[in-house]
Every structure is written in structure tokens, then in C-alpha cells.
N, C-alpha and C positions, 0 to 999 in steps of 0.2 A: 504494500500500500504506500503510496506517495503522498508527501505530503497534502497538496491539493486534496486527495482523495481522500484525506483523513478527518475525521469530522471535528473542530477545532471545540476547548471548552465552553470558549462563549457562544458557541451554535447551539450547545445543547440547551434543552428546557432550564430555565432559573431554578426550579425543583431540583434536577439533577447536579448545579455547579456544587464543589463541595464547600465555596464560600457562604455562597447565597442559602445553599442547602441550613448551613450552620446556624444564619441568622433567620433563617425562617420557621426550624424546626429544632433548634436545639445541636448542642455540641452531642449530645449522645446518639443524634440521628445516625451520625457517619460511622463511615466503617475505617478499620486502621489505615485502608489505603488513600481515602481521600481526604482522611486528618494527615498522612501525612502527604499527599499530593499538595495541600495547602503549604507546607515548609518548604517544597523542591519551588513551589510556583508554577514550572513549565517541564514542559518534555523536549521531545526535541523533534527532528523533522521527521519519525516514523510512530512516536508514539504522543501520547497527548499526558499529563502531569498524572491523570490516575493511572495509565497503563505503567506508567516507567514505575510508579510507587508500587503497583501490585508485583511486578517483575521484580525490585527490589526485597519486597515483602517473603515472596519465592523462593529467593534464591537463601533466604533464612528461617525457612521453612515457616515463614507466617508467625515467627515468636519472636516477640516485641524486645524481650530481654536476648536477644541473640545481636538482634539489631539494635540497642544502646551499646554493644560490644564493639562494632563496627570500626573501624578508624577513617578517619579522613581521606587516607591514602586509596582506601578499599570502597572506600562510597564514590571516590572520582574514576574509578575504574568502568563505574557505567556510564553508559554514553548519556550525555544530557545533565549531569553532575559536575558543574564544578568546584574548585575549591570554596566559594562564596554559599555554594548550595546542600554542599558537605558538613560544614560548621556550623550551619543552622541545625539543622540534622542532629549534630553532634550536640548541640549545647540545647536543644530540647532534651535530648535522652540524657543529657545529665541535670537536668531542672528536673527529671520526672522522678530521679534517683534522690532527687536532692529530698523532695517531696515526701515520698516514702521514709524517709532520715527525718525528716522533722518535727519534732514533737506538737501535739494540738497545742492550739493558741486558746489560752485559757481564758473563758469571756468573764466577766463581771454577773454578779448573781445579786438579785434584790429578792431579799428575804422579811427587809425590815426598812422604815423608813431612816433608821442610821445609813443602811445599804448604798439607801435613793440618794440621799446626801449627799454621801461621800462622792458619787459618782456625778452628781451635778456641780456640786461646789465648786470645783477647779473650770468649770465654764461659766460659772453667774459670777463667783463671788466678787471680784473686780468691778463689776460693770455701774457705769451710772446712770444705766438708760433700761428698762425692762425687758427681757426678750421670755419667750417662753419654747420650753424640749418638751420635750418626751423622749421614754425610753420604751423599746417593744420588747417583751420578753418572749419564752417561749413555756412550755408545760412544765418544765422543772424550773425555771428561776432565772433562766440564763438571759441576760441581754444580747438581743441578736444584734440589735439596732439604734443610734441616739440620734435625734434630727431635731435643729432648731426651727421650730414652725412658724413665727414671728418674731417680729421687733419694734419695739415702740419707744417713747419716750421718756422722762424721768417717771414721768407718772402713772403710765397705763401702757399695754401692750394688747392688738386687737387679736380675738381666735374666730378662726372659720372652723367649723368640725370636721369639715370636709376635707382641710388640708393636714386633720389627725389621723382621720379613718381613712384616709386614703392610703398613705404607707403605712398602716395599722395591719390592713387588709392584704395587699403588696407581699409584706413580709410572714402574712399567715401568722400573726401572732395570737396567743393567748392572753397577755396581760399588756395595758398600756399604765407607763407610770406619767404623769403631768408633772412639771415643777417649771414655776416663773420664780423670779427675784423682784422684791420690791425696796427699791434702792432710796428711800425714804428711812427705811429703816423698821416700818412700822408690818411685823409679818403675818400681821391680823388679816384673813383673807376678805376681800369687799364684798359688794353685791353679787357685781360683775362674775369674780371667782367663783361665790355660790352658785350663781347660775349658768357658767361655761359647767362646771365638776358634776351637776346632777344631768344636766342633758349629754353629757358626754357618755354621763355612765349608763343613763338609759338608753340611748342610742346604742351603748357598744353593745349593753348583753343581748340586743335583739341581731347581734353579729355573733352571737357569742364568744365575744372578746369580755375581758374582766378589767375593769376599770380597779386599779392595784391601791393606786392611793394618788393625790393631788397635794404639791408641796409648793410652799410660800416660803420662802428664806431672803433670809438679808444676815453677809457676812457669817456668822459661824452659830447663826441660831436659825429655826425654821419652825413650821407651822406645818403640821401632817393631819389631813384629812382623815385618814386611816387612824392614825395613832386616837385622834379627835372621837372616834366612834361616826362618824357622819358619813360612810363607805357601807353598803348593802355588806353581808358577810359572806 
């Protein structure tokens, strides 16, 4: 087959390309030839970037760990491989090793509103203007997630619910924790606060999400909705 004759990646269906494929259905769609036809980029003038990866894949019998074995010298042995397309090659299969070696990254666990604290503090406590996070957990306690949802003024900071429960939702959580700072100093929560913390929480359980607790701090004191008894159980 020549190359003319050959039918090039970008002819084929968007479905089939193994980029496009990746963004449209997910990194788990492909198979190991077209993850790694993605690192080569291209083939060469008889084969097109997934055949030269399966003929690769082939010639080591289809085992992923035979192929991070590989050396640079032995990956430019096939045609369509050069030194630039070798290295890629090579420093994936050693990120993957790397991977494997390294220990879980240990999240942050809210247990208690000490928990929430700690883990807000070092982004409010400075501030002279009000912003308000959340934090998303998951079914054991773990924080998957921390996202500043607004920013306001010395005085006040405005909430949409919608821009809580959206990455609430997003990251499939179980618990959302709330915390603003009010940089007055006074960490008595207002009206406002009362009535962002009950519609949040009634809203979430009909997501069945759990609204964990809503905290008010200023500086190294805080006001816990939870601790307060004012949180369903």
C-alpha cells in the first residue's frame, strides 16, 4: 500500500482518531495502541501512527512492561521512530513507573469543625475583604475538592447556590462544608448567612448531598453551625 493509498488519521471518523476519540469518550476508551499512537504522533509513509504502534506493541508481545524496557536505541530501529519520538516513549514509560512508586497523596479529612478550620484558615485568615469556599468531601471524610465560590467586600460576600451545587454535583460529593470570613471581626453569623446555610442544606439533601456544617471565622476564632446544633443530624 502506498502512501496515497493509505487512508491518513485525519480521514478517518472523529470517533475513530485516538485524540479526539480520548476527548470525546474518555482516556479508558482506547486501547494501548492508540494511547500510544498518541506519543509516536505519526507513522510514516506505509503505515499510519496506530498501525506502526500496534507493530510496535507486537513485536513485544502486547506487554506494556516489556515495552517501558525498551531503549531509545531499539525504539529508532522502527521505521517512523525517531530519536525525538523514542524519548517521548521512553519518559512516558518511566512517569508510568514513576507512578506505580509513589505513594497516595494523603487528602485532608473533616471530621470536626476544628478539621474545617484548620483547613480554611490559611486561605481566609489574612484577608480584608470577604470571600467565601467550600470544601467537597467524599463518604469517608476525605476532601476531594476546595473552591472559592465568591468575593466581596469588607462587608459582605454574595452566594448563588448554583455556583455550590454545581461543582458539588461535578465532583459527586457527599458532604459540602461552607466557611466565609468576616473581617470585621464580629463571627456572629447575619441574616444573610442564616438564610444562604438553610437553603443550601435543603437544597443539597434533595441531591442527597449533606450539608457538613457552615463556618464564620475571623482570625483564629470561628462560629460552627454544626458545633451550634443548627445543622439537621
Amino acid at each position: 500500500m502506498n502512501e496515497t493509498e493509505r487512508l491518513r488519521i485525519k480521514d478517518w471518523s472523529p470517533d475513530d482518531r485516538p485524540r479526539e476519540k480520548l476527548i470525546r469518550k474518555g482516556v479508558a476508551s482506547l486501547s494501548d495502541a492508540e494511547l500510544l499512537a498518541i506519543l509516536i504522533g505519526s507513522g510514516n509513509v506505509k503505515e499510519t501512527a496506530v498501525q506502526l504502534a500496534q507493530r510496535i506493541l507486537s513485536d513485544v508481545s502486547n506487554n506494556l512492561t516489556e515495552l517501558g524496557k525498551m531503549t531509545i536505541k531499539e525504539l529508532t530501529e522502527f521505521q517512523g521512530i525517531g530519536e525525538a519520538k523514542a524519548v517521548t516513549v521512553v519518559a512516558a514509560m518511566e512517569l508510568a513507573r514513576r507512578k506505580i512508586a509513589a505513594k497516595p497523596v494523603d487528602r485532608d479529612e473533616i471530621r470536626s469543625s476544628r478539621d474545617a478550620f484548620r483547613i480554611f484558615y490559611p486561605l481566609l485568615c489574612d484577608l480584608r475583604h470577604e470571600e467565601l469556599w467550600i470544601a467537597l468531601t467524599n463518604r469517608s471524610g476525605k476532601v476531594i475538592d476546595k473552591q472559592k465560590i465568591s468575593q466581596g467586600g469588607s462587608g459582605n460576600t454574595s452566594a448563588d447556590l448554583r455556583h455550590i451545587l454545581k461543582p458539588a454535583i461535578s465532583a459527586l460529593c457527599s458532604g459540602i462544608v461552607l466557611c466565609h470570613n468576616h473581617p470585621s471581626g464580629n463571627i456572629q453569623p447575619s441574616r444573610e448567612d442564616d438564610f444562604l446555610t438553610s437553603n443550601l442544606e435543603n437544597i443539597a439533601k434533595l441531591l442527597n448531598i449533606k450539608l457538613l456544617d457552615h463556618l464564620v471565622m475571623y482570625d483564629e476564632t470561628y462560629y460552627s453551625y454544626a458545633d451550634e446544633g443548627r445543622l439537621s443530624s
